[in-house]
C-alpha positions as CSV (number, residue, x, y, z in Angstrom):
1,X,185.1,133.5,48.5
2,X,181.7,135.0,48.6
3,X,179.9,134.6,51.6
4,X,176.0,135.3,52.7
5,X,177.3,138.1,54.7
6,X,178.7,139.9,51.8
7,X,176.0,138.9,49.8
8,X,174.1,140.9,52.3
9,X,175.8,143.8,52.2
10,X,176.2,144.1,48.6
11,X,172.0,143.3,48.2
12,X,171.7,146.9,50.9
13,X,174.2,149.0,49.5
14,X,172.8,148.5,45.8
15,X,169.0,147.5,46.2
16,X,167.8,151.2,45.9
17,X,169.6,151.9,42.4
18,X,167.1,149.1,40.7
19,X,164.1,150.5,41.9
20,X,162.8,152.6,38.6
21,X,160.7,149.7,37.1
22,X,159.4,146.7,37.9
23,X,161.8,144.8,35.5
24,X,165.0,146.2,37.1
25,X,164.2,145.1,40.8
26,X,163.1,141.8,40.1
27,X,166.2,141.3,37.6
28,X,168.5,142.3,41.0
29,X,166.6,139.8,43.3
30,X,167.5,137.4,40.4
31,X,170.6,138.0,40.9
32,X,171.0,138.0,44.6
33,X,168.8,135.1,45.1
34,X,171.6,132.6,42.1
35,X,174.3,134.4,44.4
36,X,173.0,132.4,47.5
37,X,172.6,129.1,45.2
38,X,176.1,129.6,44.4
39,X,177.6,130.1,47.9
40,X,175.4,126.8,48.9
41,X,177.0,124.9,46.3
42,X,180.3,125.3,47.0
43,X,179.6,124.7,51.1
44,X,177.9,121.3,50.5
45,X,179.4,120.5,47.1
46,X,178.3,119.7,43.6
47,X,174.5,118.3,43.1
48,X,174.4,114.9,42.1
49,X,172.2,115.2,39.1
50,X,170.4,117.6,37.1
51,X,167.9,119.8,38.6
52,X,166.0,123.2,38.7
53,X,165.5,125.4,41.6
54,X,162.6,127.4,40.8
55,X,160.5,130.6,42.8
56,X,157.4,131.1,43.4
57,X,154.8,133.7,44.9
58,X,155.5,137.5,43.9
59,X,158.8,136.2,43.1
60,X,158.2,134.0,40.2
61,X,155.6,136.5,38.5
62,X,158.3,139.0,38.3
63,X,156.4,141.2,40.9
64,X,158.6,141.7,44.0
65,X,159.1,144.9,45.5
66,X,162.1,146.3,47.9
67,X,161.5,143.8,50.4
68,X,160.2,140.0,49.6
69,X,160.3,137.1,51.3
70,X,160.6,133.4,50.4
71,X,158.9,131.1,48.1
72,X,161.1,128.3,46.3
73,X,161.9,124.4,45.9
74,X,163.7,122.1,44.0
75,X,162.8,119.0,41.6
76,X,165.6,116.9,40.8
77,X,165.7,114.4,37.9
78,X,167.0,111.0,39.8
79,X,165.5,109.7,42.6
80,X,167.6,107.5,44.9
81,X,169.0,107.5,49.2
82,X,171.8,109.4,47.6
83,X,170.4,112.1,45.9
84,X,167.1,112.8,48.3
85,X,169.4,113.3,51.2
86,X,172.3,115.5,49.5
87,X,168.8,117.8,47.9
88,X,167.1,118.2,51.4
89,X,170.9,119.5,52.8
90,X,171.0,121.6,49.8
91,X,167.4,122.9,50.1
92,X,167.9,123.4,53.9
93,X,170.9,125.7,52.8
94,X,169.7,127.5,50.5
95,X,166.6,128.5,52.8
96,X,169.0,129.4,55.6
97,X,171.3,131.2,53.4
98,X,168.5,133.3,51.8
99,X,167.0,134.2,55.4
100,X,171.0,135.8,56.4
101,X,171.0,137.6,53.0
102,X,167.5,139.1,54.1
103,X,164.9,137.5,52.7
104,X,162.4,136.4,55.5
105,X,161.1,132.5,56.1
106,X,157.4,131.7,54.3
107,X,155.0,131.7,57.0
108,X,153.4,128.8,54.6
109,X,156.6,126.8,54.7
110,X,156.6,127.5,50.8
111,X,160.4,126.5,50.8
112,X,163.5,124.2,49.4
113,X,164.2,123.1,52.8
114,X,160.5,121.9,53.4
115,X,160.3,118.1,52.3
116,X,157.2,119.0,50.3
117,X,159.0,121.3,48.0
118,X,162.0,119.8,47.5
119,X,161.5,116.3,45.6
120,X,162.7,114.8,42.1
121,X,160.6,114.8,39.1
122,X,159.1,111.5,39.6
123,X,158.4,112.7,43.1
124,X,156.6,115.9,41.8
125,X,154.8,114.0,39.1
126,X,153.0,112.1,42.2
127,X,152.7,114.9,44.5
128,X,150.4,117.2,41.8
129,X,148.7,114.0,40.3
130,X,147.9,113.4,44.6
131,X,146.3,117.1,44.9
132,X,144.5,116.8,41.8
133,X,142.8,113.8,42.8
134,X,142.3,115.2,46.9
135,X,140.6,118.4,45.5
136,X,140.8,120.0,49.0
137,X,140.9,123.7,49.4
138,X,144.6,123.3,50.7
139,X,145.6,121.4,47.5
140,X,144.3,123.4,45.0
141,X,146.1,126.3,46.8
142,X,149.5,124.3,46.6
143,X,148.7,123.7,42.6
144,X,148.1,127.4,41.9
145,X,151.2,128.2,44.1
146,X,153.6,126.0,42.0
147,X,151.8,126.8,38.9
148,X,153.7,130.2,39.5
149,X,157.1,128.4,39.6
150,X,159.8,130.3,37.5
151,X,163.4,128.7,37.0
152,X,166.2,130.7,38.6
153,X,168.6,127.6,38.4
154,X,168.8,124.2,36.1
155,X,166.4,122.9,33.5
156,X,163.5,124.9,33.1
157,X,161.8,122.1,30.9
158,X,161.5,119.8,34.1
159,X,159.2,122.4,35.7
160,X,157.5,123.1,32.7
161,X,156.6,119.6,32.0
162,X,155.0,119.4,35.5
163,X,152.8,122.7,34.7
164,X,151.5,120.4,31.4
165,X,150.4,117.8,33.4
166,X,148.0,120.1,35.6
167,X,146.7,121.6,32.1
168,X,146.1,118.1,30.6
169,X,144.6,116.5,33.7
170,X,142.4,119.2,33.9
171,X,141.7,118.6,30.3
172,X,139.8,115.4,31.1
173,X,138.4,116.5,34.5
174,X,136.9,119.6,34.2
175,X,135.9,119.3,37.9
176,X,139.4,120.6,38.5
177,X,138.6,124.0,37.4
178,X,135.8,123.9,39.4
179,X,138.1,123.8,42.4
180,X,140.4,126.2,41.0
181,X,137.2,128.8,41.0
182,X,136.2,127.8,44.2
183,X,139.3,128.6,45.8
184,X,139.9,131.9,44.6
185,X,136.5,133.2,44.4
186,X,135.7,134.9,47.3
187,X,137.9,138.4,47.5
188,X,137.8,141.2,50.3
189,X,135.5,143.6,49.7
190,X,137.0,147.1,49.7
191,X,134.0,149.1,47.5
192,X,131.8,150.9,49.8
193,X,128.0,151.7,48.9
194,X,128.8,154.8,47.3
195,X,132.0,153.5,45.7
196,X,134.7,154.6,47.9
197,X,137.5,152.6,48.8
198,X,137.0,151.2,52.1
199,X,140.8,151.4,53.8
200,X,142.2,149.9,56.7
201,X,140.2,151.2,59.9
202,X,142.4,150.0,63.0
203,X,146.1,148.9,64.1
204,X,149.2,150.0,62.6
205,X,148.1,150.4,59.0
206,X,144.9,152.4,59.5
207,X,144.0,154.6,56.8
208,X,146.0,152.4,54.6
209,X,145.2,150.7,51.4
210,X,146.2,147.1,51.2
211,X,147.9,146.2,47.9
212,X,148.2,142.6,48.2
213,X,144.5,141.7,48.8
214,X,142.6,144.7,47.5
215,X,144.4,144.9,44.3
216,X,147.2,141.8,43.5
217,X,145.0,139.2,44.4
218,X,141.8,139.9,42.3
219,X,144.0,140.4,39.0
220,X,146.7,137.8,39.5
221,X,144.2,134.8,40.8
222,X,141.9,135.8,37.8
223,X,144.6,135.8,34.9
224,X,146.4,132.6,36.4
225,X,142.7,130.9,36.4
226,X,142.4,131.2,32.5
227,X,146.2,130.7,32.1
228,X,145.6,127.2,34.1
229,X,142.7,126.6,31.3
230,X,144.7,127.7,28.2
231,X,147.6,125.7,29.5
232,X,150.3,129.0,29.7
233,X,153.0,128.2,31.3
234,X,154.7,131.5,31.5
235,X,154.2,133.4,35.1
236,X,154.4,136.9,34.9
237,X,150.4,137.8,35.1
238,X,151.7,140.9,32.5
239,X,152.9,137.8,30.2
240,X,150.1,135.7,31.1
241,X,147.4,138.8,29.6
242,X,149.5,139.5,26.3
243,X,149.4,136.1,25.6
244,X,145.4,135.9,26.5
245,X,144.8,139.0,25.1
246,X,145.5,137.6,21.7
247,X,142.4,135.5,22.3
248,X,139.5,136.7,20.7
249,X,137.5,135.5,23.4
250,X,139.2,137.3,26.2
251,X,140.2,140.9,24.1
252,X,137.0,142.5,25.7
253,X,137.4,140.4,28.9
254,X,140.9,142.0,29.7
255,X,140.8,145.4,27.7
256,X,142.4,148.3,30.0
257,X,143.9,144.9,32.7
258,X,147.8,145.4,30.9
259,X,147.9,149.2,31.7
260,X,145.8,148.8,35.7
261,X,148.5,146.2,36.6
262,X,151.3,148.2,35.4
263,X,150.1,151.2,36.8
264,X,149.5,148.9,40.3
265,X,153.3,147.6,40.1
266,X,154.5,151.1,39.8
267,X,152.5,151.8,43.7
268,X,153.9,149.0,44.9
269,X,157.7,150.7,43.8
270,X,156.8,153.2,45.6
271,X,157.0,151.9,48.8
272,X,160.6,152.2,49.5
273,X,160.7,153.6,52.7
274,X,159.2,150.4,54.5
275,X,161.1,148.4,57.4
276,X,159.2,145.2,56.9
277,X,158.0,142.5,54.3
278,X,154.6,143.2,55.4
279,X,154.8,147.0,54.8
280,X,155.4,146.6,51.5
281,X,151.5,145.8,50.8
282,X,150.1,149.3,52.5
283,X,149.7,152.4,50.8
284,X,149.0,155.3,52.9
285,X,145.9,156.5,51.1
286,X,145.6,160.3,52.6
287,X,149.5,160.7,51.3
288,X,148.4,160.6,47.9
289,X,147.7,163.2,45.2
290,X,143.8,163.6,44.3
291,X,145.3,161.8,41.2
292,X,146.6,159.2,42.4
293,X,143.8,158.3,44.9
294,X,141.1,158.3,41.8
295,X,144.1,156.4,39.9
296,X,144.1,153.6,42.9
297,X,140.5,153.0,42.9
298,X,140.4,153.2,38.6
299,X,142.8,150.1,39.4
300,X,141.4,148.1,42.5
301,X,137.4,148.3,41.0
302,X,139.2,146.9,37.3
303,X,140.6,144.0,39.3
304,X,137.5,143.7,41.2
305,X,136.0,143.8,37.7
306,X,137.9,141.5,35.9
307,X,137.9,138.8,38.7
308,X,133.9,139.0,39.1
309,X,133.9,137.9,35.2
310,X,136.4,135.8,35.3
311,X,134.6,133.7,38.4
312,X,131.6,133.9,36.0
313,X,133.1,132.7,33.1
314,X,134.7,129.5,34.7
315,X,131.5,128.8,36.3
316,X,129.9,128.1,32.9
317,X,132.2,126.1,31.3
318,X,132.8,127.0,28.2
319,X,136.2,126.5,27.2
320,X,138.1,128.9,24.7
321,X,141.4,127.2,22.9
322,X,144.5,128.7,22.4
């Protein structure tokens, strides 16, 4: 019987063969990650009733990297005594189980065993309708967070229905996109006055470029902004462009954004000799070729581009169907 141990050991002997593209290392943290699922299932037996265990963060836009760590929950289809207590077991499991395989506790408590992620579809329904309605800066973050939910296990249709009740609310209040803006519109600066890219200037990553905020961030919080408004469900942010792309209204909006995020997951596959989740979002910036370091800043000013429009755009409310 497999065991999180050897699901361990298997993940660290055969990580570093799926690292040529982006497509290939998320597909083996798929794989890992159902692996764990499968081990809790057989140590606290079969779930009661349909459900799907879906990832979030980096993870459910397909955008991991060598090391990630956890972002996940569960909606179930029944609720009743029965059923909440055998999920928050099985979601307490599964959190444990993917923290001995190697895949490090959400500081945010973005997890299965965290009663606010793990809840049955009627549960859900109420949770987003409640952080609609509370607008705070905290809830919208929640929505935009589970708005990147992707199905690993179970019926992707529940979590998809969920995602159309955030487009359709929003639909009748438009003051919901408002708060979407708000919350994402302020980004780090990282330009200088004369253009340069302003790196990391103290502590362990000086000199460093940092990935995550200076160039995920301004890309994947624009494109999931206009996918929230078009009512895309998918969560790749690659996916997310091709299918806004084909929008007339958003060609000129997104031209060259496909080819800067590819280019940006390819960096972020290149940090393979890191130690820690939170390496994996510096790039030493005086390692790279002249190339490369005109290539990084091509990127990170695009993204910086795109989300400045973007910001614009929701601000004046003009709406763009699919």
């Amino acid at each position: 019987m497999e065991t999180y141990e050897s699901i361990r050991k298997w993940k660290e002997l055969n990580i570093t063969n799926f690292l040529d593209d982006i497509v290939s290392i998320n597909d083996f943290h798929d794989q890992v990650m159902i692996k764990v699922l499968e081990v809790a299932i057989k140590k606290i037996g079969s779930p009661p009733c349909d459900f799907s265990w879906f990832i979030t963060g980096s993870g459910g836009r397909l955008e991991q990297g060598l090391i990630s760590d956890q972002d996940h929950g569960i909606a179930y289809e029944i609720a009743n005594d029965e059923n909440d207590v055998y999920f928050q077991v099985f979601g307490t499991e599964i959190s444990n189980g993917l923290y001995e395989v190697g895949y490090p506790y959400c500081e945010g408590k973005v997890m299965s065993s965290n009663p606010e992620w793990c809840k049955s579809y009627e549960g859900w329904n109420k949770q987003l309708h409640d952080w609609m309605v509370e607008e705070s800066w905290e809830s919208m973050r929640f929505l935009q967070i589970f708005y990147d939910a992707r199905v690993l296990r179970g019926k992707v249709g529940i979590i998809h229905q969920l995602k159309t009740s955030i487009y359709d609310y929003q639909l009748q209040h438009q003051i919901l996109l408002s708060r979407f803006t708000a919350n994402v519109e302020h980004i780090k600066n990282v330009i200088g006055p004369v253009g340069q890219l302003l790196l990391e200037r103290h502590g362990l990553y000086q000199g460093c470029v940092n990935l995550k905020y200076s160039g995920f961030l301004p890309y994947v919080n624009a494109v999931r902004l206009l996918s929230i408004r078009e009512g895309i469900v998918e969560t790749s942010t690659l996916v997310r462009m091709s299918y806004l792309i084909q929008m007339e209204e958003y060609t000129c909006l997104l031209k060259n954004s496909e080819r800067n995020f590819s280019d940006l997951l390819k960096y972020r596959l290149s940090l393979s000799q890191v130690k820690s989740y939170s390496d994996t979002h510096y790039l030493q910036f005086d390692k790279l070729s002249k190339i490369e370091q005109k290539d990084i800043k091509r990127i990170i000013k695009g993204g910086i581009n795109l989300h400045r429009e973007v910001i614009a755009l929701m601000k004046k409310g003009v709406r763009h169907g699919i």
